[in-house]
N, C-alpha and C positions, 0 to 999 in steps of 0.2 A: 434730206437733212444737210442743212450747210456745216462746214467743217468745224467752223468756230464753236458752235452749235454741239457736234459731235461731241467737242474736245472739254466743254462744259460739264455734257452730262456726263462723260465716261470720272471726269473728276470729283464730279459729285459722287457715282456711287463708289470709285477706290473708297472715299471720305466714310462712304457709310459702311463696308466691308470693314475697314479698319473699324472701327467701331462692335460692328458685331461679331469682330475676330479676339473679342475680348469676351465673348458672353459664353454660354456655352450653345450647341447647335442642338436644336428641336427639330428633330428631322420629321419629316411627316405628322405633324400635330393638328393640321385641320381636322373642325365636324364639317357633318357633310353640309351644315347648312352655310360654314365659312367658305367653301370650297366651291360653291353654287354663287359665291355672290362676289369671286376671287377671279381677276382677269382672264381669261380664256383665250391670248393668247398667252399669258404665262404658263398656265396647265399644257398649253400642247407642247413648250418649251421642256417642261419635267414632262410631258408622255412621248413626246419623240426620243430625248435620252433613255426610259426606260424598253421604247420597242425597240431602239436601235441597240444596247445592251443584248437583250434577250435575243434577238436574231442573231447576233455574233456567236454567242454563247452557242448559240443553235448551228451554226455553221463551222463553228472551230470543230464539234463535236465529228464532223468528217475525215478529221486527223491530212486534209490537205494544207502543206506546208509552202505555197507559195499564198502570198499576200495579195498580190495581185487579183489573184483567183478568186480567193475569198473577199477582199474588197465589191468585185466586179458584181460575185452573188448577192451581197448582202446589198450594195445599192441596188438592185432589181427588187428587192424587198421592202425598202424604205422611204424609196423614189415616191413623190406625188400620186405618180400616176395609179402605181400599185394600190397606196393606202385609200386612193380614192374609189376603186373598185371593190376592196374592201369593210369600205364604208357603206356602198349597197348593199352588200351581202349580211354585213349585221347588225344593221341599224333598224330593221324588224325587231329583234332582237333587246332592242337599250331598255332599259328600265326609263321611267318618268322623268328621272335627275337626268342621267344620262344623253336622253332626248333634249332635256334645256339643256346641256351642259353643249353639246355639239349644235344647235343651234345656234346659241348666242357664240360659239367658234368659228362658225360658218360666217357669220353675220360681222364679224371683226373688218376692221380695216388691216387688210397686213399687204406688206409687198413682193408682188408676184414675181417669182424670177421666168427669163422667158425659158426654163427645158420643160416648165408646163403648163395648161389654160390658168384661166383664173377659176371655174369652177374645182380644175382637181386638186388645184391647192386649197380652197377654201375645204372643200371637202379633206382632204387629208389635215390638213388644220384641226376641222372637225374631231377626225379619229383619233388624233393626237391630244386634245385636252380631253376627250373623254379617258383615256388612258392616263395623261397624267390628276385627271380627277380622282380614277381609284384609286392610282398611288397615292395621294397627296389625302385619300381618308382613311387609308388600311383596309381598301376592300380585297386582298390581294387574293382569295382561290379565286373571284370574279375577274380582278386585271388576270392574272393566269389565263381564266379559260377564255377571255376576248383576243389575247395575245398568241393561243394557239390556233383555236379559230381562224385567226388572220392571216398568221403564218402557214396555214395548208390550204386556204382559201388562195394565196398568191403561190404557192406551189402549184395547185392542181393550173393554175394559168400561165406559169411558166411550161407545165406539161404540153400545153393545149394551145400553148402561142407560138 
């Protein structure tokens, strides 16, 4: 994207943010059927914030007080490469929505940075709006138990790598 380009759309959406900084915030108010027809790389956008949350939250619980430390763990966690192994491990697993919903994620054009292929980021892409799918319909014991799932599914490979 050229800069002029960049500097357009970043002012369009200040434009629209002031705008719905006046309304009040409907936080998770999709059905599932808005949420399935809702951009998919937007969903991995809200499901990378909410794994990358929840693995913190999972790693502070260590009581280790350097940053660094926990930084270093919790990107081994939310790194492409990770989310992308764990996108084999429970994609058996998805419910029918789930299956379109990571599909058509996979299937997105997004841009690849090089610390990983193009398939583990599409695939992590993948993992990520299915996750921000369940958030974004209140399915949340299901986001829960995909989120632990995946969180000991990358442990037992951190054990084993």
């Amino acid at each position: 994207m050229k800069f002029k380009q960049f500097q357009f759309l970043r002012n369009e959406a200040v434009k629209k943010l002031h705008q719905l900084d006046k309304e009040p915030m409907h936080l998770r108010s999709r059905t599932i059927e808005d949420a399935l027809g809702a951009d998919a790389v937007m969903l991995a956008y809200i499901g990378d914030a909410v794994y990358s949350m929840y693995v913190r939250e999972r790693v502070v619980q260590m009581n280790i007080s350097k940053v660094q430390v926990l930084h270093t763990i919790v990107t081994e966690f939310i790194c492409a490469r990770s989310q992308a192994k764990v996108l084999q491990v429970l994609e058996t697993t998805f419910t029918e929505d789930e299956q379109a919903v990571a599909r058509r994620a996979r299937n997105s054009h997004v841009n690849v940075p090089k610390s990983s292929s193009v398939q583990e980021y599409r695939s992590s892409t993948a993992f990520e709006a299915v996750l921000g799918f369940l958030y974004e319909t209140r399915q949340d014991e299901r986001l829960q138990m995909l989120m632990r799932e995946a969180f000991s599914a990358t442990l037992q490979g951190m054990n084993h790598g």
